[in-house]
C-alpha positions as CSV (number, residue, x, y, z in Angstrom):
1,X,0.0,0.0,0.0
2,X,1.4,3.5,-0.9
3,X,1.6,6.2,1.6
4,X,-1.1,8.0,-0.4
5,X,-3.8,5.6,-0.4
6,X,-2.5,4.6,3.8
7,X,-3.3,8.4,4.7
8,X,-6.6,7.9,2.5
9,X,-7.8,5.4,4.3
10,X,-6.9,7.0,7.4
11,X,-8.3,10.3,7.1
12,X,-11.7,8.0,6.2
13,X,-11.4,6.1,9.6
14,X,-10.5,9.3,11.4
15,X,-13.2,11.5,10.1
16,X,-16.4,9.4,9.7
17,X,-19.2,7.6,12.1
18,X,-19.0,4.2,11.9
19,X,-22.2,4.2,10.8
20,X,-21.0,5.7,7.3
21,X,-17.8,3.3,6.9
22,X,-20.1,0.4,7.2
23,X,-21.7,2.0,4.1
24,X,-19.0,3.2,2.0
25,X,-17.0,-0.7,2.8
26,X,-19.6,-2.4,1.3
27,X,-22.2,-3.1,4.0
28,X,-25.1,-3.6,1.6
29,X,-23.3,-6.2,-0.6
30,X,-20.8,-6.0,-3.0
31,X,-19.1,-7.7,-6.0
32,X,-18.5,-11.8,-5.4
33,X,-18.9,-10.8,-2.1
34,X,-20.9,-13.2,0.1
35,X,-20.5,-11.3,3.5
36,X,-20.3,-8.2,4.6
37,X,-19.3,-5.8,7.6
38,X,-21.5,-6.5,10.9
39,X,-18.7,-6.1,13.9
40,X,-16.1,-4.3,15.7
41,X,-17.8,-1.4,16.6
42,X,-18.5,-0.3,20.5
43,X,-18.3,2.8,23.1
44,X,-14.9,3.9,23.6
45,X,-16.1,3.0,27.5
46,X,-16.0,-0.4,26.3
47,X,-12.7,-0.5,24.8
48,X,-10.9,1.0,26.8
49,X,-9.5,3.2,23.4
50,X,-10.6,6.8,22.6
51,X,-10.8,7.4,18.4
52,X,-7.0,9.7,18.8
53,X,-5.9,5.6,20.3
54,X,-8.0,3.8,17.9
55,X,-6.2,5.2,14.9
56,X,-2.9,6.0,16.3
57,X,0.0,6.6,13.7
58,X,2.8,4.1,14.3
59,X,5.9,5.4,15.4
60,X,8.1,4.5,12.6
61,X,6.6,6.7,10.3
62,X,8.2,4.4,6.8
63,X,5.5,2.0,8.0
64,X,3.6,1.2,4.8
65,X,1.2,-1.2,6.7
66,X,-0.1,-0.3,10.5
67,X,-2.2,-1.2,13.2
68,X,-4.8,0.3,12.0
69,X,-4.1,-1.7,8.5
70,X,-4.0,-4.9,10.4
71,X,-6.5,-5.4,12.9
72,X,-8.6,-3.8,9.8
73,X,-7.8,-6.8,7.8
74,X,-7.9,-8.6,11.0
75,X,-11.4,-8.0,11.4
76,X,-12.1,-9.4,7.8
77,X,-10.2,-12.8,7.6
78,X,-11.7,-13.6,11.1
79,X,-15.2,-13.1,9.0
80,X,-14.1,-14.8,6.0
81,X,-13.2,-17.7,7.4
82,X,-16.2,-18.4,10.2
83,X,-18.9,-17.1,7.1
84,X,-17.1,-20.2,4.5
85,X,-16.8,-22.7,7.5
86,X,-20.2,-22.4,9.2
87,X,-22.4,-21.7,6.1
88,X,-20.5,-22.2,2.5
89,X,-18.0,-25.5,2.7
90,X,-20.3,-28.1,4.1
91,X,-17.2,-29.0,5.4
92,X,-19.2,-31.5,8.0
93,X,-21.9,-32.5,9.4
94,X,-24.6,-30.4,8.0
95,X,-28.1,-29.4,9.8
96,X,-30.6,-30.3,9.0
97,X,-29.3,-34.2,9.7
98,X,-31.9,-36.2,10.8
99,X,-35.8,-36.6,10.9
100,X,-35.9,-34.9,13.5
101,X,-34.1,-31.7,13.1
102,X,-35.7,-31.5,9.2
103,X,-39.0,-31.1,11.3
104,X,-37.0,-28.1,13.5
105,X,-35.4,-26.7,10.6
106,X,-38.8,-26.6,8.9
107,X,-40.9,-25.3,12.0
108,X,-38.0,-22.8,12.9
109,X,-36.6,-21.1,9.8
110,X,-39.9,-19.3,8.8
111,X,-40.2,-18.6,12.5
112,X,-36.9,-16.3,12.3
113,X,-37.4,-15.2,8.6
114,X,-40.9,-13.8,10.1
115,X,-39.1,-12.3,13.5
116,X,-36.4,-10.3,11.5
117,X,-38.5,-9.4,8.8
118,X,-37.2,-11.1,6.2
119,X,-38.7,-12.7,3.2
120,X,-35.4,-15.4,2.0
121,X,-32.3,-16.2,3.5
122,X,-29.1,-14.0,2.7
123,X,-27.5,-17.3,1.4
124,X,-29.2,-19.3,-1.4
125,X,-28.9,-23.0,-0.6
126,X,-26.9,-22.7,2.9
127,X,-24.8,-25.4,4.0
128,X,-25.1,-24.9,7.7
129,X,-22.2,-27.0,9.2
130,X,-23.3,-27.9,12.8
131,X,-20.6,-30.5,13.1
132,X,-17.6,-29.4,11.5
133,X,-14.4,-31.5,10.4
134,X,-10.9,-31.5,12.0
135,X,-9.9,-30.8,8.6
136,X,-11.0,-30.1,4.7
137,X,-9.7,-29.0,1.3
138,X,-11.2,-25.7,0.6
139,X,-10.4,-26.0,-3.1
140,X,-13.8,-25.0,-5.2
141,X,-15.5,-27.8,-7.0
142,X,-17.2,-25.9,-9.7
143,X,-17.5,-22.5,-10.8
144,X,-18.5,-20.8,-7.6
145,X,-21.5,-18.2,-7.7
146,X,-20.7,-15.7,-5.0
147,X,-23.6,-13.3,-5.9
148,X,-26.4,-14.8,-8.0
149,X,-29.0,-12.7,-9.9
150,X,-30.9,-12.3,-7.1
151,X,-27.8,-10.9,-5.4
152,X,-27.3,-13.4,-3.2
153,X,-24.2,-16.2,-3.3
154,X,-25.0,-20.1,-3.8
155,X,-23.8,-22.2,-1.3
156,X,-24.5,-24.9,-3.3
157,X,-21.6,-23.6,-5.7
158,X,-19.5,-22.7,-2.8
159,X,-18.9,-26.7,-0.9
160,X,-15.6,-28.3,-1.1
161,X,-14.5,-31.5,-2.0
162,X,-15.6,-33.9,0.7
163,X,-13.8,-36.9,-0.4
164,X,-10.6,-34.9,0.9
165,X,-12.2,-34.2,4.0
166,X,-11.0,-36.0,7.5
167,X,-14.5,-36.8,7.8
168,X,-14.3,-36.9,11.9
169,X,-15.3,-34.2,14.0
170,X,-13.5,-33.2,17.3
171,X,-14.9,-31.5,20.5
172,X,-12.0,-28.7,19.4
173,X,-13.5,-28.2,15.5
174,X,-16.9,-27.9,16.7
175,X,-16.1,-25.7,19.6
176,X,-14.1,-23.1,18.2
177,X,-16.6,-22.9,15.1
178,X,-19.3,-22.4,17.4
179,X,-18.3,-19.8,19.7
180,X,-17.3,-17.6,16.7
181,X,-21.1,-18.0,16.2
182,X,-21.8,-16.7,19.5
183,X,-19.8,-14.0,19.4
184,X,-21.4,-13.1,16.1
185,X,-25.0,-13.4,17.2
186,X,-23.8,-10.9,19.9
187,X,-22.5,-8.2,18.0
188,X,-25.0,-8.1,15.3
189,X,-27.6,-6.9,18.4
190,X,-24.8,-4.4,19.1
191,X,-24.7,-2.9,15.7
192,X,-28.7,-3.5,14.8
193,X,-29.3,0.2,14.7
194,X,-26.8,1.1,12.1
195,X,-26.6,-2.1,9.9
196,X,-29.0,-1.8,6.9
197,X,-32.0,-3.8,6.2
198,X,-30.3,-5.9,3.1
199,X,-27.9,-7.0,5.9
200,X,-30.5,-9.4,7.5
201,X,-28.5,-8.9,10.3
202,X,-31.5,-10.3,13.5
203,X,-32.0,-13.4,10.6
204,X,-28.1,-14.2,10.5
205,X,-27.9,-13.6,14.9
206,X,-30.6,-16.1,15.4
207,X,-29.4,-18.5,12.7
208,X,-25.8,-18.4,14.5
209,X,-27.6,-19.0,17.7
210,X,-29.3,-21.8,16.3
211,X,-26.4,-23.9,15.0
212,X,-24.4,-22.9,18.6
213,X,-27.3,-24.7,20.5
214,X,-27.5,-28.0,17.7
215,X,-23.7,-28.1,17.7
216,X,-24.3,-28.4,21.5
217,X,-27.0,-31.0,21.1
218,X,-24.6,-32.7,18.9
219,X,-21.5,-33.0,21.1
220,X,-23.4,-32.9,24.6
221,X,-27.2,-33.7,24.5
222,X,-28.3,-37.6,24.2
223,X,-32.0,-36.7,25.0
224,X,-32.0,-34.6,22.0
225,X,-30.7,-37.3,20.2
226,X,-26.6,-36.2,20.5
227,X,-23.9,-36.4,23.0
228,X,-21.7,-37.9,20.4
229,X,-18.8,-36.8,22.5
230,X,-19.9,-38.1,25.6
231,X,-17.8,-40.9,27.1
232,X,-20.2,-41.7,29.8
233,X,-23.5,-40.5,31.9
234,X,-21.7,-39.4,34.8
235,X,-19.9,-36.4,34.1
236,X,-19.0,-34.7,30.5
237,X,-15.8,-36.2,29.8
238,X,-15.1,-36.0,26.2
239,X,-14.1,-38.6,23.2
240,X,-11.7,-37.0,20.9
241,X,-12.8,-37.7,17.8
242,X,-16.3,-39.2,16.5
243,X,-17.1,-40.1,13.0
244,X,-20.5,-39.8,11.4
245,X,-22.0,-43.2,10.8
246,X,-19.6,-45.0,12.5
247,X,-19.4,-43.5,16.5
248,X,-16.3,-42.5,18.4
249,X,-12.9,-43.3,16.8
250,X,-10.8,-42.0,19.7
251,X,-12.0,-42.4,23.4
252,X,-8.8,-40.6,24.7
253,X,-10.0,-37.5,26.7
254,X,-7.4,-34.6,25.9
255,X,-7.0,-31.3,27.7
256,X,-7.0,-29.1,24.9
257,X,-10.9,-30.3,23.4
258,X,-11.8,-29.8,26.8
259,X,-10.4,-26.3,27.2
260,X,-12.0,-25.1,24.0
261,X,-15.7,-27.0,25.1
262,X,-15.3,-24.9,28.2
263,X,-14.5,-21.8,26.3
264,X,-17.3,-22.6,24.1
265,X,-19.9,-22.9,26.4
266,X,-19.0,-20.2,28.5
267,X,-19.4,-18.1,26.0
268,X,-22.6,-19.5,25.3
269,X,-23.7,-19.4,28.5
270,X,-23.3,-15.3,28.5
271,X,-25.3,-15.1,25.4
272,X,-28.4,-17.4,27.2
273,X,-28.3,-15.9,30.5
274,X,-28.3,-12.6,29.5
275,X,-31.3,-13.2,27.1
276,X,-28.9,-11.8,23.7
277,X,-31.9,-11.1,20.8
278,X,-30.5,-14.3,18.7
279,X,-31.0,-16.7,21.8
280,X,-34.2,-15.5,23.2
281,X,-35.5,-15.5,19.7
282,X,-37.7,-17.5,18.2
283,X,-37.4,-19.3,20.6
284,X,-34.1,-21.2,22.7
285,X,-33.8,-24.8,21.6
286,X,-32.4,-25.4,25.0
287,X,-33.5,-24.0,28.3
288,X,-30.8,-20.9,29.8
289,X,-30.9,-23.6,32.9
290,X,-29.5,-26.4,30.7
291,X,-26.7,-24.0,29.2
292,X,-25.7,-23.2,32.9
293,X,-25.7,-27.0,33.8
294,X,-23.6,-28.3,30.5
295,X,-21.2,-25.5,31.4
296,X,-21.1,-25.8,35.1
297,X,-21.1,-30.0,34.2
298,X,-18.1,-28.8,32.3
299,X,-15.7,-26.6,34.2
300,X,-16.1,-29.3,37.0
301,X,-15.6,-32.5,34.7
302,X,-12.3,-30.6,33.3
303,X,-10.8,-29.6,36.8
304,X,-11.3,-32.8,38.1
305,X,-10.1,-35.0,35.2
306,X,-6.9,-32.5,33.8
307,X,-4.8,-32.2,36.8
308,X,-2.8,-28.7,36.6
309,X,0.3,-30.7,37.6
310,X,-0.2,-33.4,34.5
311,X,-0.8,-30.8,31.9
312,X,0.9,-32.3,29.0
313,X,2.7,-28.5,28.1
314,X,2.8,-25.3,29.4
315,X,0.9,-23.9,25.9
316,X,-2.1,-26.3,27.3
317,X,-1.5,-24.7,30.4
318,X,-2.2,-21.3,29.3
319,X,-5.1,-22.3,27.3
320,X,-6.8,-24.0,30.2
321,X,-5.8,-20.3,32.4
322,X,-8.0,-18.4,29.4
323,X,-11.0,-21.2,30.0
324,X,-10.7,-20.5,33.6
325,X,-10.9,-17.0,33.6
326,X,-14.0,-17.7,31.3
327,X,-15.6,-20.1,33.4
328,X,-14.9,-18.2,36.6
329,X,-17.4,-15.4,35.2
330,X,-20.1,-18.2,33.6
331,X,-20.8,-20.4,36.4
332,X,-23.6,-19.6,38.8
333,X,-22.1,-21.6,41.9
334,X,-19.6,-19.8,44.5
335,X,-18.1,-23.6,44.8
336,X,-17.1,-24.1,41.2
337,X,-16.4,-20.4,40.9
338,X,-13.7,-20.6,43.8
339,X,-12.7,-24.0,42.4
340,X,-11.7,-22.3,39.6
341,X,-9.8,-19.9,40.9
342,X,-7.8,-22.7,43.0
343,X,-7.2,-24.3,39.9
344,X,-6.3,-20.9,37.6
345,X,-3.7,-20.4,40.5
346,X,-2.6,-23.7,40.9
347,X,-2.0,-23.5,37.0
348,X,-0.3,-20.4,37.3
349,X,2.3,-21.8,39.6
350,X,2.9,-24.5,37.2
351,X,3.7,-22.2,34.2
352,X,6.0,-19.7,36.7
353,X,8.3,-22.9,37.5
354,X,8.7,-23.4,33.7
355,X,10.2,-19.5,33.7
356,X,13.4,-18.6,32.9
357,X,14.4,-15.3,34.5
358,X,14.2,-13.8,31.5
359,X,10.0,-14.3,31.1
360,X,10.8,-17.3,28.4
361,X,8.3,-19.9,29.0
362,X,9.8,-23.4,28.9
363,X,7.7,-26.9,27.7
364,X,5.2,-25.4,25.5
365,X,5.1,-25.6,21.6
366,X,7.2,-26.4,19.0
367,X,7.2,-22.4,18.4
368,X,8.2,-20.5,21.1
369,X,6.1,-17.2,20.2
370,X,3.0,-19.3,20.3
371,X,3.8,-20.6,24.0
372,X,4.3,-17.1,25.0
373,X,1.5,-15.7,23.3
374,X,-0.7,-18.3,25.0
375,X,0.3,-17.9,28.2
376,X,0.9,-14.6,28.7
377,X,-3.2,-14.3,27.3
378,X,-4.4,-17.2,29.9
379,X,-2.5,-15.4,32.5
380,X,-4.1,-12.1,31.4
381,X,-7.4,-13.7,31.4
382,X,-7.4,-15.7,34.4
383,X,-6.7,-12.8,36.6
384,X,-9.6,-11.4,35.4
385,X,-10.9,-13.1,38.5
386,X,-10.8,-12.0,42.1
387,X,-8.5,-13.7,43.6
388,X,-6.7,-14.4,40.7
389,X,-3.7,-11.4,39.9
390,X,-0.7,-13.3,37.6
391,X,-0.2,-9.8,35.7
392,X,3.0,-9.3,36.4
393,X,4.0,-12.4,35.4
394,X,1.9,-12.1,32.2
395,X,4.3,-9.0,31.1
396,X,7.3,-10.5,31.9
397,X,6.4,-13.7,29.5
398,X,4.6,-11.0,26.7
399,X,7.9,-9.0,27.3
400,X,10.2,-11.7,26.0
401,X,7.7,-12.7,23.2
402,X,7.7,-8.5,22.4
403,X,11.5,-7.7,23.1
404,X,13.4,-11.3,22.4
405,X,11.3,-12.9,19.5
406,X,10.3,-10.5,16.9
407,X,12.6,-10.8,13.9
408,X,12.8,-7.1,12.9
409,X,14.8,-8.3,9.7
410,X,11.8,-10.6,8.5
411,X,9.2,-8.6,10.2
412,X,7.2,-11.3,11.8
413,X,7.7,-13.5,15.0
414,X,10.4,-16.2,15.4
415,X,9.7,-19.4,16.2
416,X,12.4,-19.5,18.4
417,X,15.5,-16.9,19.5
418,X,17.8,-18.9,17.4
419,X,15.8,-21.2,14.4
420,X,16.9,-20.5,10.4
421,X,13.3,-21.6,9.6
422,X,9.8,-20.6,11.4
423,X,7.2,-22.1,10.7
424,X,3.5,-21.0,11.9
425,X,0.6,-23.0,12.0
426,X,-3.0,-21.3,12.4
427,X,-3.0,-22.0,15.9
428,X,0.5,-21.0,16.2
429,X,-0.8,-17.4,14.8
430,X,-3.7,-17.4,17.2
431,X,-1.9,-18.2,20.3
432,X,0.2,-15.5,19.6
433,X,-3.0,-12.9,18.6
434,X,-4.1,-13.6,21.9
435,X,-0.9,-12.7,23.5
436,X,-0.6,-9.1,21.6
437,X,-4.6,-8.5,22.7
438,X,-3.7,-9.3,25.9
439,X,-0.6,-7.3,26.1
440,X,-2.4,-4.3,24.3
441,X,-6.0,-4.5,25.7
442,X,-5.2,-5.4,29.8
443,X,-1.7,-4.7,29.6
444,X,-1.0,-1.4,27.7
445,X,2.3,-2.5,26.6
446,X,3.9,-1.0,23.1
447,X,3.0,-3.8,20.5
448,X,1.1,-2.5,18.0
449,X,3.7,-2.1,15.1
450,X,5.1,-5.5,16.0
451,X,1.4,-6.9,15.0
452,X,1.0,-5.0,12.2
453,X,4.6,-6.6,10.4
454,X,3.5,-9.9,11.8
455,X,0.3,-9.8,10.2
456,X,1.5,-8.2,7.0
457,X,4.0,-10.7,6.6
458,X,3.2,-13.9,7.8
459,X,-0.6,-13.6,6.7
460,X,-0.9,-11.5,4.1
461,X,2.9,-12.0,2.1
462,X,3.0,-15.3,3.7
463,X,0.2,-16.3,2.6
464,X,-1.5,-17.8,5.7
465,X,-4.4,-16.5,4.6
466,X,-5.0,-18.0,1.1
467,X,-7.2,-15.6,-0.3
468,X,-9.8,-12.5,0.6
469,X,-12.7,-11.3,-0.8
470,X,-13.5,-8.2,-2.3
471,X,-14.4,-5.6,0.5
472,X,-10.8,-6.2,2.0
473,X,-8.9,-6.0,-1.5
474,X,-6.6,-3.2,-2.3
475,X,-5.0,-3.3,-5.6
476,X,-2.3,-1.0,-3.8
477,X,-1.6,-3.5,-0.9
478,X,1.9,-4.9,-1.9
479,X,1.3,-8.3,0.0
480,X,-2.4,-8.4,-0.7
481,X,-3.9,-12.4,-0.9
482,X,-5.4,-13.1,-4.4
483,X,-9.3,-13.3,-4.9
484,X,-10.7,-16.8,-4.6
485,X,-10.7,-17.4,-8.6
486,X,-7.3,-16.3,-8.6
487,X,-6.4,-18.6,-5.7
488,X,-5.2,-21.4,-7.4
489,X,-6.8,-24.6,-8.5
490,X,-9.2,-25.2,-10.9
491,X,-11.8,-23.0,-9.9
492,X,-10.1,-21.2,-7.3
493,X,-10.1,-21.8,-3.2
494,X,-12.1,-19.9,-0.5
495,X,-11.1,-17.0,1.4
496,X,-9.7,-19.1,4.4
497,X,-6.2,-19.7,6.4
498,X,-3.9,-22.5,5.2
499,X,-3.0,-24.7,7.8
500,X,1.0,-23.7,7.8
501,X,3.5,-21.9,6.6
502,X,7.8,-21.4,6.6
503,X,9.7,-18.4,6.4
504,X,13.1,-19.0,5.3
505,X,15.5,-16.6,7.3
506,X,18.3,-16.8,5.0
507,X,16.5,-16.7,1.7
508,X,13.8,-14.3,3.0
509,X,11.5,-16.6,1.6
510,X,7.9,-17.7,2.1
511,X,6.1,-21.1,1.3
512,X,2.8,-22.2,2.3
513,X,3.7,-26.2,4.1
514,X,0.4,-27.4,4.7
515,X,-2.5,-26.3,2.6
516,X,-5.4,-27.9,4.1
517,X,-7.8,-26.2,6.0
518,X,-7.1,-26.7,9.9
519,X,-10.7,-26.1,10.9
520,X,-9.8,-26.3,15.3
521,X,-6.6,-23.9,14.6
522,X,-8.3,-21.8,12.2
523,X,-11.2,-21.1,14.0
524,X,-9.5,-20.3,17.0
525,X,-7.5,-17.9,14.9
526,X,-10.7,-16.5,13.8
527,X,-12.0,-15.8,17.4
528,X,-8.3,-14.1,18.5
529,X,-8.3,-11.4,15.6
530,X,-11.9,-10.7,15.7
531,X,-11.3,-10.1,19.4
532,X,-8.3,-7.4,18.6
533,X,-10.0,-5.9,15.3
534,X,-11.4,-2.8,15.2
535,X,-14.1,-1.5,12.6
536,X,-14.3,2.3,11.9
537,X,-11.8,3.0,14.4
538,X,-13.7,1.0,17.2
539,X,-12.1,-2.0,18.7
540,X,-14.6,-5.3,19.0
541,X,-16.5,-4.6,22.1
542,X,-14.4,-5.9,25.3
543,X,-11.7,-7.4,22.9
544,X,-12.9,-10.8,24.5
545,X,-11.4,-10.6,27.7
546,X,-13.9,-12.7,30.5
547,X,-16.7,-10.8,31.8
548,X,-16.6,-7.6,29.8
549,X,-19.3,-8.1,27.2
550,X,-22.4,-9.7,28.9
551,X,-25.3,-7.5,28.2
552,X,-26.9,-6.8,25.6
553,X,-26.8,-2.8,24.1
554,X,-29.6,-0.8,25.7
């Protein structure tokens, strides 16, 4: 991007409501567009930002591409890639799948076409993934329609090829899809008053809501005709992978599907008990009391089965320290709530032995930005909590992820203080997301220009992100991701994150390694930079930290 068209777009953000830029982006529909601008925006007492912070000019003035460039962008992919999974790639198991829910898809969908107004869905021929895979090709398998005569895109042009698909689902794919939904549903009531009627944008909140409470059915529910991930009738301990037609292929409870159902649900739980417009409307498909059981059932089935002291890594370890923090907000009994500060502390301790006295967090990941991304966000999050206060300890380990790991030759993170190659995986880039929200939301520490080169270069020029859609594009981006026709294959590949990439440190050199679709790591990366993406100049309403964005807008 040249300087021109960076101080363009500034001056835009700078001068207008956010009302307008959701207008002049593209907020009615654009070209082969199939989504279109519905979040980010909040008070400035929610943020914690002011519009001189929000749009702050980086200090290094030869900065083509900012902060305000990347958690833009930011805000897009994190859209593009929860809009393909949940209702384009059928990438799953797909709702309606039985008898049963035919008759509730039937019943319901006029219901909430009537409720919000509407006369159609704003997706012809939805493929509304309840259940998703681990993992799928998102290659095209015909000529995609992405806006039909009626305006509209065709889903039905838009699945992938299933025959490369894994073909299980894990409590991690489905979670992670799921609670992107939630947050969704919530910030579409946020921004109701300014979105315009072509958006649909109560249809798409309750729809969200819907496939949030069937993928819970799914995973949790046998008396709805689910709990495909239950391992028993006692308590909710989890299977780790479940095929459809067959039944669970791996009974191994793991720490980090259980982290992200807890997550999940807490999430969730907020949107039920707080009576959100998507939930409440037509009508829940499970009772706010059953949400608060499934995720009481599930903050206590986790503590007691994933010992802080057995935690396989310290990256697990700061994953289970953001659930906590989550959890300790959700549940509605002072015993699991204390419980969970015990265990948030006793988890704590557990990472603090693994420090070196520089803030470098030992026994985590294969990349060493991810563990300290992770943990410096579960730390962040967890003290959220009273009794809970690791933030000193969270700045130390953000510190050395800030002031020891980012290359300023390549631009991006290393994956460790002395590796020729680094190589990111989705979840890699989300872990470390999390850790720069953290740092910059709770924290206040300087890492905004570090984000903006790590974006720019490992997801834009590295091409973690495989390909954007046309609201995003800018023909004067230097690193900008192709279109989806242009996106190789035979008829091009959706807008969503490959799986991994390398950066070669001597050749200055990127190559995509794994280009399958990572659904778990890239829907976790979606959550992360929705939560530190701003629209308009305002930053996603309580940038997803525990207990800061429970009501609904007056």
């Amino acid at each position: 991007m040249n300087d021109d068209s960076l101080a363009n777009r500034r001056t835009v953000l700078k001068s207008l409501s956010a009302g307008t830029l959701a207008a002049l982006a593209g907020c009615t529909g654009s070209d082969d567009s199939d989504e279109t601008p519905t979040e980010g925006t909040q008070s400035d007492e929610d943020s914690g930002t002011t519009d001189e912070t929000a749009t702050e000019e980086p200090a290094n003035e030869e900065l083509a591409y900012a902060w305000d460039d990347a958690t833009w962008d930011s805000y897009w992919y994190s859209l593009y890639n929860m809009s393909t999974n949940i209702a384009m790639s059928g990438n799953g198991v797909t709702f309606p799948a039985t008898e049963q829910q035919q008759e509730t898809f039937q019943n319901r969908l006029p219901e909430m076409l009537s409720t919000a107004g509407e006369s159609e869905p704003p997706v012809k021929e939805p493929n509304l993934n309840m259940a998703p895979f681990t993992r799928g090709d998102p290659q095209f398998t015909e000529k995609p329609t992405l806006e039909g005569e009626d305006g509209r895109p065709d889903a039905s042009t838009l699945g992938w090829d299933t025959s490369a698909a894994s073909g299980v689902v894990s409590p991690a794919s489905l979670a992670w899809t799921h609670l992107k939904g939630v947050t969704w549903a919530k910030n579409f009531q946020t921004h109701f008053d300014i979105l315009p009627d072509s958006l649909a944008a109560e249809f798409r909140s309750m729809l969200l809501s819907t496939l949030a409470q069937v993928g819970t059915v799914f995973a949790l529910v046998p008396e709805q005709g689910g709990g495909n991930f239950r391992l028993n009738d006692e308590n909710l301990l989890l299977a780790s992978e479940f095929r459809p037609g067959e039944g669970v292929v791996d009974d191994t409870p793991r720490p980090h599907h259980h982290s992200a159902m807890l997550w999940f649900l807490s999430g969730l739980n907020s949107l039920a008990q707080n009576e959100w417009y998507g939930y409440v409307n037509p009508e829940p498909l499970i009772p706010a009391e059953n949400i608060q059981m499934l995720t009481n059932g599930m903050g206590k089935t986790t503590m007691n089965a994933v010992s802080p002291e057995a935690v396989p890594d310290t990256r697990t370890a700061g994953a289970l320290l953001g659930a906590m923090g989550w959890f300790g907000t959700q549940t509605n009994k002072e015993q699991l709530r204390s419980g969970a500060v015990d265990y948030a502390n006793t988890l704590a301790g557990v990472v603090e032995e693994e420090l070196d006295g520089n803030g470098r967090v030992a026994g985590g990941a294969e990349n060493q930005a991810a563990t300290q991304g992770i943990v410096g966000q579960g730390l962040t999050w967890a003290s959220q909590l009273d009794g809970v206060d690791h933030t000193d300890t969270a700045e130390d380990v953000l510190g050395y992820l800030r002031d020891d790991l980012f290359d300023e030759d390549a631009r991006t993170f290393a994956s460790g203080a002395d590796d020729d190659t680094y190589r990111i995986t989705a979840r890699d880039a989300g872990d470390i997301t999390g850790g720069v929200n953290a740092a910059d939301a709770v924290l206040g520490m300087d890492i905004r220009d570090q984000y903006a080169q790590f974006f720019n270069q490992t997801l834009n020029r590295g091409r973690l992100q495989r390909a954007q859609r046309p609201p995003s594009r800018s023909d004067d981006e230097e690193h900008a991701p192709p279109l989806p026709p242009a996106a190789g294959g035979e008829f091009g590949q959706a807008a969503v994150y490959n799986a991994a990439v390398e950066y070669d440190t001597g050749a200055d050199e990127w190559s995509v390694v794994d280009d399958t679709f990572d659904t778990a790591g890239a829907l976790y990366l979606s959550n992360q930079e929705i939560w530190i993406s701003q629209w308009g100049g305002d930053f996603y309403r309580g940038r997803g930290v525990p207990g800061r964005s429970e009501s609904p807008p007056a």
